[in-house]
PyMOL Python script that loads the backbone (N, CA, C, O; Angstrom):
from pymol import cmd

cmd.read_pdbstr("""\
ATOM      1  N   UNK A   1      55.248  47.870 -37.841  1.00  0.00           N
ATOM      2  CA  UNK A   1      54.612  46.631 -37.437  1.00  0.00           C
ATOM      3  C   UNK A   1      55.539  45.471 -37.777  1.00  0.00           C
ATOM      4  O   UNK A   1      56.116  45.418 -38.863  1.00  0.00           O
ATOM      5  N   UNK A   2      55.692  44.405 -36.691  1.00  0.00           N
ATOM      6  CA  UNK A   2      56.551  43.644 -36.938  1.00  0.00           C
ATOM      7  C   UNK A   2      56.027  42.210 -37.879  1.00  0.00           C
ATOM      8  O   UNK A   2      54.843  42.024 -38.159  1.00  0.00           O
ATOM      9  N   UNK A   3      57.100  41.313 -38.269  1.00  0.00           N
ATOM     10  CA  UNK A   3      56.509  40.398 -39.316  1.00  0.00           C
ATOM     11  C   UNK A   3      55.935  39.242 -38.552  1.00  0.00           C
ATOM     12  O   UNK A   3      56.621  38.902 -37.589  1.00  0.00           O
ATOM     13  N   UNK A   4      54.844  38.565 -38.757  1.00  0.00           N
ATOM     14  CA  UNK A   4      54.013  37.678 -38.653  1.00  0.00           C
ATOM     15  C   UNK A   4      55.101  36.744 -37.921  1.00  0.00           C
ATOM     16  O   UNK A   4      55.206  36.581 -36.705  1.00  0.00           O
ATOM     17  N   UNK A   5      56.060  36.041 -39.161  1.00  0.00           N
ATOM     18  CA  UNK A   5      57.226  35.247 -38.672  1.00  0.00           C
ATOM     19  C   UNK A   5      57.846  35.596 -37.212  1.00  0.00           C
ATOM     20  O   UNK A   5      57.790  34.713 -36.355  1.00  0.00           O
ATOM     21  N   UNK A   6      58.438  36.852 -36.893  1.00  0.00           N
ATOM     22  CA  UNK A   6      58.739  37.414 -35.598  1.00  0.00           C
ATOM     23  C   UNK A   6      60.520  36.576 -35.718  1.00  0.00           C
ATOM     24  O   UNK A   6      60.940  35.782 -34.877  1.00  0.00           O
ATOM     25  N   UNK A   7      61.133  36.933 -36.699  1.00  0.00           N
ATOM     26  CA  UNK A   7      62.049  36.075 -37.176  1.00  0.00           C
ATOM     27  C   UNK A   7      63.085  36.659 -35.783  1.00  0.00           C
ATOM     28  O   UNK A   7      63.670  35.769 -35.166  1.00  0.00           O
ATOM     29  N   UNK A   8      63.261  37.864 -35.394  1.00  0.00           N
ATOM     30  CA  UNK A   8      63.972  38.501 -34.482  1.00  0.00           C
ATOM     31  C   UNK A   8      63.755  37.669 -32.781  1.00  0.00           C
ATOM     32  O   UNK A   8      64.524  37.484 -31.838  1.00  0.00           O
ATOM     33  N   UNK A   9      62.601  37.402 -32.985  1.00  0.00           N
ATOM     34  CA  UNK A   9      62.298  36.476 -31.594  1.00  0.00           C
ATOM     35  C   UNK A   9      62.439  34.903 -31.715  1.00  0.00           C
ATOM     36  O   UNK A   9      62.433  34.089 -30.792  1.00  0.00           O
ATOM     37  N   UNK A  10      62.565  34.675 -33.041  1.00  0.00           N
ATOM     38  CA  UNK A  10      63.122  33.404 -33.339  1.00  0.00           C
ATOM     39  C   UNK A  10      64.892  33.361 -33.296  1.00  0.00           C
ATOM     40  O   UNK A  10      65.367  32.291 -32.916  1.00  0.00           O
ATOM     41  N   UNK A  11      65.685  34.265 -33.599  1.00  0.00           N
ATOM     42  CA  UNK A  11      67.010  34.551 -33.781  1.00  0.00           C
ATOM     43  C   UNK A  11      67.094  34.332 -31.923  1.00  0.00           C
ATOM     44  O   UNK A  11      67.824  33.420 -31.534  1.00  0.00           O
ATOM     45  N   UNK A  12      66.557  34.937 -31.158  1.00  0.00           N
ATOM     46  CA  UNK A  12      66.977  35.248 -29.745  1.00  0.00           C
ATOM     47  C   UNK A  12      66.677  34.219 -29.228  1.00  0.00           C
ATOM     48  O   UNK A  12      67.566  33.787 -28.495  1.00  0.00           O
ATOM     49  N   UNK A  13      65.739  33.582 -29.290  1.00  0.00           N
ATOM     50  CA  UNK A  13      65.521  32.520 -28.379  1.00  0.00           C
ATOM     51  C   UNK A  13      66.755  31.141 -28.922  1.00  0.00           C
ATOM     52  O   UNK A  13      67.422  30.397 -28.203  1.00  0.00           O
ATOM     53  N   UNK A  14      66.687  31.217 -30.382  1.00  0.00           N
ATOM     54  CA  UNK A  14      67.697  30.318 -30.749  1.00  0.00           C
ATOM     55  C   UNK A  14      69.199  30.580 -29.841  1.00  0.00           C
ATOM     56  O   UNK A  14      69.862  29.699 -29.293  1.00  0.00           O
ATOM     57  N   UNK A  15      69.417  31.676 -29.864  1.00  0.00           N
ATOM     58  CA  UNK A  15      71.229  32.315 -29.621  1.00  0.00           C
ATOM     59  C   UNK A  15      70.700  32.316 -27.742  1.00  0.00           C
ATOM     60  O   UNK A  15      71.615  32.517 -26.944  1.00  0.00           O
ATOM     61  N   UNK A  16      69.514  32.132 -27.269  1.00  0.00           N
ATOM     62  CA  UNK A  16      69.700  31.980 -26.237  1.00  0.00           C
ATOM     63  C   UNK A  16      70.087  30.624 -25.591  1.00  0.00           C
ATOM     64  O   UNK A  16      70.764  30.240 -24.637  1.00  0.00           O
ATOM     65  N   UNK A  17      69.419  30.150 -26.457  1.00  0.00           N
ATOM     66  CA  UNK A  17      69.300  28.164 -25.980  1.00  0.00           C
ATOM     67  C   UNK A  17      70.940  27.610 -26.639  1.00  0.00           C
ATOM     68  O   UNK A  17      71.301  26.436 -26.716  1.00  0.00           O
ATOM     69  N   UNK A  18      71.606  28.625 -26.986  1.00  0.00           N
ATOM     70  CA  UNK A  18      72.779  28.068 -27.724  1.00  0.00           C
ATOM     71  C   UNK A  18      74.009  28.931 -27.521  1.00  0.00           C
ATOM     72  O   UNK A  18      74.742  29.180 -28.478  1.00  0.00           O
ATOM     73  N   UNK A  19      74.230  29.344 -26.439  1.00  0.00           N
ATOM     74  CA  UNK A  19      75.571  30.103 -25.995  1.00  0.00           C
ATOM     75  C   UNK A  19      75.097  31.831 -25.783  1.00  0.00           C
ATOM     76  O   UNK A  19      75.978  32.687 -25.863  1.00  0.00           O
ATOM     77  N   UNK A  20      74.111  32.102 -25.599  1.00  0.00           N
ATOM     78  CA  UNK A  20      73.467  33.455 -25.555  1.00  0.00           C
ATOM     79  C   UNK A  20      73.624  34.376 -26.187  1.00  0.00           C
ATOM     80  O   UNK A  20      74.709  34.374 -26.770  1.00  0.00           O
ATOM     81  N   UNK A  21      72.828  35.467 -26.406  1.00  0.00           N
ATOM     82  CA  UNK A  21      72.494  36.488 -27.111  1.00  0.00           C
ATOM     83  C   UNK A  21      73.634  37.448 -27.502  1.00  0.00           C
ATOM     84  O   UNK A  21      73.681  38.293 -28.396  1.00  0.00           O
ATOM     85  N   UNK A  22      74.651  37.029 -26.465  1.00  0.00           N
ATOM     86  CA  UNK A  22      75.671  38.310 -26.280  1.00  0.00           C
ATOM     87  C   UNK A  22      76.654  38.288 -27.833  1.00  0.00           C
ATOM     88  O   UNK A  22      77.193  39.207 -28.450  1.00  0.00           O
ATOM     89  N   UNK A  23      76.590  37.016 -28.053  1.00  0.00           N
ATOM     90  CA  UNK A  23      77.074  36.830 -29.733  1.00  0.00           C
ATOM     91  C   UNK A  23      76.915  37.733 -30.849  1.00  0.00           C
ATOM     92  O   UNK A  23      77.647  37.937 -31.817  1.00  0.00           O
ATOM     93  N   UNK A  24      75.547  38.346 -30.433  1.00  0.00           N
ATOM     94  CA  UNK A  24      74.809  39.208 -31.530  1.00  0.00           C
ATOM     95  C   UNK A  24      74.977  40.377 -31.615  1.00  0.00           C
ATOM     96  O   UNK A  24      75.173  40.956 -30.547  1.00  0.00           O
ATOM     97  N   UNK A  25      74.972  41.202 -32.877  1.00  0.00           N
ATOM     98  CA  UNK A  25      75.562  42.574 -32.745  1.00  0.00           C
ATOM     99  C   UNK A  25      74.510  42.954 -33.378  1.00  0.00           C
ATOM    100  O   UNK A  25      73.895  41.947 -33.728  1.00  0.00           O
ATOM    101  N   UNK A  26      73.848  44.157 -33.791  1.00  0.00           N
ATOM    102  CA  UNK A  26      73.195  45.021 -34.439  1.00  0.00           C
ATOM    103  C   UNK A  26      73.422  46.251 -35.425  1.00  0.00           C
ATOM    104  O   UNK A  26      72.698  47.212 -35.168  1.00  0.00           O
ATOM    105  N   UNK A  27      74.161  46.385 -36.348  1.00  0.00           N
ATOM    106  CA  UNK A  27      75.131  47.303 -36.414  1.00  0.00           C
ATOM    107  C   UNK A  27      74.222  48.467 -36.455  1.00  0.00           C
ATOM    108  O   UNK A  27      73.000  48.428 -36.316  1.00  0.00           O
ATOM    109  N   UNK A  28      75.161  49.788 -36.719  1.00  0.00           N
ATOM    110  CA  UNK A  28      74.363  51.159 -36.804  1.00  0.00           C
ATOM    111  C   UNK A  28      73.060  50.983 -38.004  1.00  0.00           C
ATOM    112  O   UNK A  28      73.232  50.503 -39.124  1.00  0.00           O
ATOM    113  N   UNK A  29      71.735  51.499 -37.458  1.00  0.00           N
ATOM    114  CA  UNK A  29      71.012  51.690 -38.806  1.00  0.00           C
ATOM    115  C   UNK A  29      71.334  52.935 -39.727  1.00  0.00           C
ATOM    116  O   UNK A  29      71.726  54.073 -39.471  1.00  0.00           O
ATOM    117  N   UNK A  30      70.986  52.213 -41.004  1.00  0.00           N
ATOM    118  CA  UNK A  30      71.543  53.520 -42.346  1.00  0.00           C
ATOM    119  C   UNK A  30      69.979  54.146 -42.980  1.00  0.00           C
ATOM    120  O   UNK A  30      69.116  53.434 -43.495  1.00  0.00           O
ATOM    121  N   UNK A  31      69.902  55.486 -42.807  1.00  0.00           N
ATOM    122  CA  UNK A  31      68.543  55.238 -43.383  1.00  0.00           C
ATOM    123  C   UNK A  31      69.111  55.735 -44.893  1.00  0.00           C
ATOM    124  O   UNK A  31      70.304  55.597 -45.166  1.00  0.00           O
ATOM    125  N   UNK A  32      68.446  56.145 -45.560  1.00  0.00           N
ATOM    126  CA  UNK A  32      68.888  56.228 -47.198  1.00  0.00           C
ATOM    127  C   UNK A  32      67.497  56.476 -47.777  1.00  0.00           C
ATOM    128  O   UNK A  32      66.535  56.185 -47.066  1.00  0.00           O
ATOM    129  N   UNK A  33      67.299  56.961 -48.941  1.00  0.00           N
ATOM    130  CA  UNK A  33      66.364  57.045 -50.208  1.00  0.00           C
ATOM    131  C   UNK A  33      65.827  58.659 -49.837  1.00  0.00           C
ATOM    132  O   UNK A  33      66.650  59.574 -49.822  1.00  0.00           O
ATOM    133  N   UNK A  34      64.683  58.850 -49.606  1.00  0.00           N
ATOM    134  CA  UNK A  34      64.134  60.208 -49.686  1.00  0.00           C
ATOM    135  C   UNK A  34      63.471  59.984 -48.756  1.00  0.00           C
ATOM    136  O   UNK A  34      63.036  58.906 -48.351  1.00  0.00           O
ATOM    137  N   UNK A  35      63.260  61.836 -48.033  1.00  0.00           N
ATOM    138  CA  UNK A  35      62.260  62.031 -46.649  1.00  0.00           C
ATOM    139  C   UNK A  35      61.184  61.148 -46.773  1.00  0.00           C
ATOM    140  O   UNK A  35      60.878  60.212 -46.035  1.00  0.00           O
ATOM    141  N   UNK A  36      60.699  61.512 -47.690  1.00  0.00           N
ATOM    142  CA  UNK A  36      59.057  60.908 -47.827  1.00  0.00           C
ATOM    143  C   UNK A  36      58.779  59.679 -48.021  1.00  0.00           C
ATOM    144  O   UNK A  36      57.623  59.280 -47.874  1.00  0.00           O
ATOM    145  N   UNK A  37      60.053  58.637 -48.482  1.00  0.00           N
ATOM    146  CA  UNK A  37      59.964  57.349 -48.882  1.00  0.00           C
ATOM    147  C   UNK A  37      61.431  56.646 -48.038  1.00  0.00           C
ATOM    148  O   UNK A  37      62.286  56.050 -48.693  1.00  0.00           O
ATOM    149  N   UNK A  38      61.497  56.752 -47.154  1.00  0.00           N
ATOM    150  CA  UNK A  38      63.070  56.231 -46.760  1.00  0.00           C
ATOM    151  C   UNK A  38      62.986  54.684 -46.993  1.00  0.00           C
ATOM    152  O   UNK A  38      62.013  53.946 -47.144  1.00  0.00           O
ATOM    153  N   UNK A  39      64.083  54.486 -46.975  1.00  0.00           N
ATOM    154  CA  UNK A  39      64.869  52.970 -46.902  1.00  0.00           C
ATOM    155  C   UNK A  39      66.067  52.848 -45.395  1.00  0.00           C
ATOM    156  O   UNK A  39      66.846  53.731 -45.036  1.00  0.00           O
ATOM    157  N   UNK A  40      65.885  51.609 -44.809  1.00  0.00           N
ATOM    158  CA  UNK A  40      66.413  51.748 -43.955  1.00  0.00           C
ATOM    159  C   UNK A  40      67.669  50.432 -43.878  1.00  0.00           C
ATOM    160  O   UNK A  40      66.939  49.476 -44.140  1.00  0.00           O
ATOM    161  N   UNK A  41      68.360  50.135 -43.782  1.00  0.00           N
ATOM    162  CA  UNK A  41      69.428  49.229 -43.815  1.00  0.00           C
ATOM    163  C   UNK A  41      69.872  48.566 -42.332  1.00  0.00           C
ATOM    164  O   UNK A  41      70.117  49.486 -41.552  1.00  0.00           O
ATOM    165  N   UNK A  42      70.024  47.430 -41.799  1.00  0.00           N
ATOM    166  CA  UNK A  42      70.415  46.907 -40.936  1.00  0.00           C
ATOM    167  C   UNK A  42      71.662  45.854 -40.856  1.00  0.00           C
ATOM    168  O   UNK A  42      71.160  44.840 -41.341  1.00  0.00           O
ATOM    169  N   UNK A  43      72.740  45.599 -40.581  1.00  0.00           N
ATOM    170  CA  UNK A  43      73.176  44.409 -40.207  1.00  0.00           C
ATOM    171  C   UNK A  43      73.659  43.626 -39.102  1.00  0.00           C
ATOM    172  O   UNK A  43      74.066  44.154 -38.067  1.00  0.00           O
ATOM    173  N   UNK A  44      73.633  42.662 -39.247  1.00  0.00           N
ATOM    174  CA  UNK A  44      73.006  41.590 -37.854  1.00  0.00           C
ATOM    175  C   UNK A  44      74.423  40.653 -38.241  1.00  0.00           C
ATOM    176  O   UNK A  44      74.718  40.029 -39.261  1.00  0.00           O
ATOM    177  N   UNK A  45      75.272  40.899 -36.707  1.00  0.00           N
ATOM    178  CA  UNK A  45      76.723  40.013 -36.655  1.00  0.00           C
ATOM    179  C   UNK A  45      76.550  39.133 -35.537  1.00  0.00           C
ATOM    180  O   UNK A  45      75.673  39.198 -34.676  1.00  0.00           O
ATOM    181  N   UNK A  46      77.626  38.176 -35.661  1.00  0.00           N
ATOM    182  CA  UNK A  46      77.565  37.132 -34.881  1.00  0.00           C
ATOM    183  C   UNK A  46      79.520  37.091 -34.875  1.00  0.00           C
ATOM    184  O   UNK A  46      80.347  36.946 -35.776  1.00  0.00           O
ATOM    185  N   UNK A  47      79.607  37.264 -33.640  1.00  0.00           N
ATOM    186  CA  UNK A  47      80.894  37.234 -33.064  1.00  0.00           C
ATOM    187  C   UNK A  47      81.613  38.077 -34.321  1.00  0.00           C
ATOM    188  O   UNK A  47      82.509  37.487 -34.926  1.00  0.00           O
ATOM    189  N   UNK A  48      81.325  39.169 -34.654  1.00  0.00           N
ATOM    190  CA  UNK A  48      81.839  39.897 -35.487  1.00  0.00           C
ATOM    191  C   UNK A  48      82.103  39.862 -37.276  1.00  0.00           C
ATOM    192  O   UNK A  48      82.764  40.593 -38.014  1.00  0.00           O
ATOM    193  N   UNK A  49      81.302  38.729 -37.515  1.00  0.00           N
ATOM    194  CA  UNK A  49      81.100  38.570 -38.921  1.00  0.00           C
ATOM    195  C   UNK A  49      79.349  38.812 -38.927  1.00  0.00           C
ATOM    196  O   UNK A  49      78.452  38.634 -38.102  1.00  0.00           O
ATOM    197  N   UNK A  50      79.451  39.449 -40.707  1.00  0.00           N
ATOM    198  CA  UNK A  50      77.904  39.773 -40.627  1.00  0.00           C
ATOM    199  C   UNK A  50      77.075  38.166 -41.231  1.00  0.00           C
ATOM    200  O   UNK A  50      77.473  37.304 -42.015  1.00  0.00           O
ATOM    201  N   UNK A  51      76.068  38.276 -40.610  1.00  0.00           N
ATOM    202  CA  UNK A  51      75.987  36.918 -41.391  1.00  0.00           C
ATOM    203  C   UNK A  51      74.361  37.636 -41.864  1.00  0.00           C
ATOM    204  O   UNK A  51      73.699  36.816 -42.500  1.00  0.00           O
ATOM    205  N   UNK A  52      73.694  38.902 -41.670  1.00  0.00           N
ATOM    206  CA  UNK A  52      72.602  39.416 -42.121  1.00  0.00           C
ATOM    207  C   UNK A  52      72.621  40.627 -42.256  1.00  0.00           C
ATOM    208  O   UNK A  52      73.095  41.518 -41.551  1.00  0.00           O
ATOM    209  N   UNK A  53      71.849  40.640 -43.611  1.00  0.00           N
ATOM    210  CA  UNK A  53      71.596  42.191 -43.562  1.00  0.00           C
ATOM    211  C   UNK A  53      70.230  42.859 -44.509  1.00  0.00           C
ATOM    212  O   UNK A  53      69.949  42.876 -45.708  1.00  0.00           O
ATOM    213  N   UNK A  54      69.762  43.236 -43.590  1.00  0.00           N
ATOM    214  CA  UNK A  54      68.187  43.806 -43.796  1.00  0.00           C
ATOM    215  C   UNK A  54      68.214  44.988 -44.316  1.00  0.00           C
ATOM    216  O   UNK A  54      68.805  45.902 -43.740  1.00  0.00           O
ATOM    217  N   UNK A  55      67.542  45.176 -45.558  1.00  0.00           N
ATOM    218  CA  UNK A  55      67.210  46.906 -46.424  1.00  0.00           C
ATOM    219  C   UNK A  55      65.611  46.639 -46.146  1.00  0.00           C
ATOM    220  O   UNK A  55      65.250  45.478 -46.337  1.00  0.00           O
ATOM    221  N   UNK A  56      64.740  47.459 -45.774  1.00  0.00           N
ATOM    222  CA  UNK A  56      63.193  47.708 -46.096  1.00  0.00           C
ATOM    223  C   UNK A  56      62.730  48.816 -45.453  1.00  0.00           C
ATOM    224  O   UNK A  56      63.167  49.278 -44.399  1.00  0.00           O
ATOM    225  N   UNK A  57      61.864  49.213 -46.095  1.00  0.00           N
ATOM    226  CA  UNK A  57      61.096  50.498 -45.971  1.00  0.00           C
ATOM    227  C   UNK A  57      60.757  50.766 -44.320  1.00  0.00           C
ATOM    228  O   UNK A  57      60.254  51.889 -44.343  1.00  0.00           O
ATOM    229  N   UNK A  58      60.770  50.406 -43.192  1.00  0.00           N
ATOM    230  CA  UNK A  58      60.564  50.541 -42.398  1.00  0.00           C
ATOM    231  C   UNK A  58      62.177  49.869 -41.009  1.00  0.00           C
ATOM    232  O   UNK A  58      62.960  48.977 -41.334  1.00  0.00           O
ATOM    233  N   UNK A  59      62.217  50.366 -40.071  1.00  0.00           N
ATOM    234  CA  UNK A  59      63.603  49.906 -39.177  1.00  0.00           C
ATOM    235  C   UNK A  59      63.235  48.506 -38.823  1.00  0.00           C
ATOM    236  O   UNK A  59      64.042  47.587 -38.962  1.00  0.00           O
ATOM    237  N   UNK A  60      61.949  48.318 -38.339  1.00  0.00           N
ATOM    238  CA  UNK A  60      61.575  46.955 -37.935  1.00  0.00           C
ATOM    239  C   UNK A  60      61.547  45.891 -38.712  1.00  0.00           C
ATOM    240  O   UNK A  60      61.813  44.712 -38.479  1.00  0.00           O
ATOM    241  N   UNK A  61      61.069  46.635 -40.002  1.00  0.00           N
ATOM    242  CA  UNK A  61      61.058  45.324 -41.201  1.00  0.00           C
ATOM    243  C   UNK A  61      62.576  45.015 -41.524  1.00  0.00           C
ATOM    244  O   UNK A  61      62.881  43.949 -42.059  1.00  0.00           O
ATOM    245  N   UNK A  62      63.525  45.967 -41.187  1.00  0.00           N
ATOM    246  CA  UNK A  62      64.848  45.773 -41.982  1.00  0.00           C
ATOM    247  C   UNK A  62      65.679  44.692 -40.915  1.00  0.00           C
ATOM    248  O   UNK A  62      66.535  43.819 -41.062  1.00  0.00           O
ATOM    249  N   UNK A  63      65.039  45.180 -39.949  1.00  0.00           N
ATOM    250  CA  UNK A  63      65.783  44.190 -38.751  1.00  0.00           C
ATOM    251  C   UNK A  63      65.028  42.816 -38.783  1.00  0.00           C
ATOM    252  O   UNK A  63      65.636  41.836 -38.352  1.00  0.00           O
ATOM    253  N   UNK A  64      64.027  42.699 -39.155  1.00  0.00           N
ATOM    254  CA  UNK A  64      63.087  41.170 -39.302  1.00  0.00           C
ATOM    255  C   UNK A  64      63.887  40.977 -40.557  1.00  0.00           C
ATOM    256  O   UNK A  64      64.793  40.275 -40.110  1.00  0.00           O
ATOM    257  N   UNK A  65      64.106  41.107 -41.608  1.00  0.00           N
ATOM    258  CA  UNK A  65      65.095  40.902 -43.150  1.00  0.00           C
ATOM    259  C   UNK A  65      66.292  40.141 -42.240  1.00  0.00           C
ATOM    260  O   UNK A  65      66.434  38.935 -42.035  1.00  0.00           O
ATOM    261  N   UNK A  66      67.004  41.141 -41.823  1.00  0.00           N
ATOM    262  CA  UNK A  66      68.055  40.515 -41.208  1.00  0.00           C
ATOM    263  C   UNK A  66      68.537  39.138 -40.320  1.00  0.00           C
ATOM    264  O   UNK A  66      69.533  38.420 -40.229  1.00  0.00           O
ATOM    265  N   UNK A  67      67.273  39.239 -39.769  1.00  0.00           N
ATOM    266  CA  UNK A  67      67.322  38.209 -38.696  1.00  0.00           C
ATOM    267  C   UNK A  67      66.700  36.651 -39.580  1.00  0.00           C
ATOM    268  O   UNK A  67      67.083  35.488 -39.461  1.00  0.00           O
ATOM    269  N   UNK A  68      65.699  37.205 -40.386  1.00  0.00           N
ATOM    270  CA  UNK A  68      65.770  35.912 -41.226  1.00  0.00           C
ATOM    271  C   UNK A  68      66.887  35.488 -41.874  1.00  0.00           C
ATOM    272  O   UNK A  68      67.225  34.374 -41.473  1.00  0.00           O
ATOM    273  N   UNK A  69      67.525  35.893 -42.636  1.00  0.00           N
ATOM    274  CA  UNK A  69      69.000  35.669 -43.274  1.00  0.00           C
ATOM    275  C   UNK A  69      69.594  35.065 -42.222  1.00  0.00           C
ATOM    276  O   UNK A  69      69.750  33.844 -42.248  1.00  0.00           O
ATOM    277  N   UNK A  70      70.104  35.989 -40.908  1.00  0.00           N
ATOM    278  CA  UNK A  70      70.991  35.241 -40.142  1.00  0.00           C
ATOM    279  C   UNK A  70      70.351  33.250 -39.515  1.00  0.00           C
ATOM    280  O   UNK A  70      70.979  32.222 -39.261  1.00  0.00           O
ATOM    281  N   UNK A  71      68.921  33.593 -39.510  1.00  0.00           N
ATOM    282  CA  UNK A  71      68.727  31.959 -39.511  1.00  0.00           C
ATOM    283  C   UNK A  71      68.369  31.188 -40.625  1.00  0.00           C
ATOM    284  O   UNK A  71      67.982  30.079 -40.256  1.00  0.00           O
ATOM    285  N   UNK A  72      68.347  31.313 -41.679  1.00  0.00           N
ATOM    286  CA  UNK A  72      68.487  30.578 -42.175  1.00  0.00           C
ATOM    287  C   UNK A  72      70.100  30.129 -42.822  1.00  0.00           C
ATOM    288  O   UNK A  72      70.239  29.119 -43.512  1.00  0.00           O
ATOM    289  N   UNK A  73      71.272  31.073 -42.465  1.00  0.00           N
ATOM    290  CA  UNK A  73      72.600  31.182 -42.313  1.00  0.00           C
ATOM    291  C   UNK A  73      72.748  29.907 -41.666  1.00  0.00           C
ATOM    292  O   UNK A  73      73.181  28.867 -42.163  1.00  0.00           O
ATOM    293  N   UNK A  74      72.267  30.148 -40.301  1.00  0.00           N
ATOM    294  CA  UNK A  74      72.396  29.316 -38.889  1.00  0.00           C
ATOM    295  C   UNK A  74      71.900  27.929 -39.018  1.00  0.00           C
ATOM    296  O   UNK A  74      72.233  27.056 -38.216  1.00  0.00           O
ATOM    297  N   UNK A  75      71.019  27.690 -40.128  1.00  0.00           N
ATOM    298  CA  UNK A  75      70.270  26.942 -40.800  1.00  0.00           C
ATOM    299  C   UNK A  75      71.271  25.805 -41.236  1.00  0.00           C
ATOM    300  O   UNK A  75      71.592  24.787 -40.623  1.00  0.00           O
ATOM    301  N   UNK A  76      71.675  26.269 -42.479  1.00  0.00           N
ATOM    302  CA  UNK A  76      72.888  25.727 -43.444  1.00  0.00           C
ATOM    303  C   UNK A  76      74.077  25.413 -42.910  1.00  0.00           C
ATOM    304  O   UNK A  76      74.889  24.643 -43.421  1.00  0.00           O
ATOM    305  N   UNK A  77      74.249  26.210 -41.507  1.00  0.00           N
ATOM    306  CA  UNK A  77      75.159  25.750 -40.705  1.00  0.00           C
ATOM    307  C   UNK A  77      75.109  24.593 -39.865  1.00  0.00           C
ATOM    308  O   UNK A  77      76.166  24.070 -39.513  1.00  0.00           O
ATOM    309  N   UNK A  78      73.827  24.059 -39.445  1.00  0.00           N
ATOM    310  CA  UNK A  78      73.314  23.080 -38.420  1.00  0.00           C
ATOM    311  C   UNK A  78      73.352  23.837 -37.517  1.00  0.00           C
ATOM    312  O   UNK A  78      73.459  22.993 -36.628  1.00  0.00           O
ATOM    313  N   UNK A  79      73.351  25.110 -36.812  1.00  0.00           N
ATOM    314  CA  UNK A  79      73.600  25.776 -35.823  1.00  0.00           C
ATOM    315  C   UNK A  79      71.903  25.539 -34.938  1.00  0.00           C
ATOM    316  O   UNK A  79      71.033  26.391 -34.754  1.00  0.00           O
ATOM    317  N   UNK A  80      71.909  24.072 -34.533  1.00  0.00           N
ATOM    318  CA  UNK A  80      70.327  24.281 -33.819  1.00  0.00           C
ATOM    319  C   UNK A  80      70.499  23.992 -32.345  1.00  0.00           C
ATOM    320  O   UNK A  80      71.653  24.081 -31.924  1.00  0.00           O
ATOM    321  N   UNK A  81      69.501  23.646 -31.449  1.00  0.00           N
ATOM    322  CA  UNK A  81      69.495  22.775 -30.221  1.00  0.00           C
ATOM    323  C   UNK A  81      69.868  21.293 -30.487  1.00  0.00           C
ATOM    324  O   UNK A  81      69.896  20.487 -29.558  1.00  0.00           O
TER     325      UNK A  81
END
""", "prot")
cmd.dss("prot")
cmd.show_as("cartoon", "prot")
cmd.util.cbc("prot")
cmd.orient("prot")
């Protein structure tokens, strides 16, 4: 289930209104910890630097982790409309 925030649909619409999506990378997911309890790892690049990276118990949550980091990255950068 994805996060309330929907930080991933906030990341896209931003990178759309601002030179498009194609910027964005996804890297391979890592899963890790145990069958029964995994951990899953994500990171989220922008023209080939990572600027996020999501660990949480689920793929969706790790990619919502990520995508918050990368905006509030984008944040500190002034990177807005």
């Amino acid at each position: 289930m994805s996060s309330p925030n929907h930080y991933r649909m906030q990341l896209n619409n931003l990178l759309q209104a601002n030179g498009g999506t194609g910027r964005l990378h996804w890297g391979e997911p890592i899963k890790g910890g145990f069958e029964h309890s995994p951990t899953w790892t994500v990171i989220a690049s922008l023209d080939g630097m990572e600027y996020g990276r999501g660990t949480r118990g689920t793929l969706g949550a790790a990619k919502e982790e990520a995508a918050r980091q990368v905006l509030r990255r984008l944040s500190a950068l002034n990177f807005t409309n």
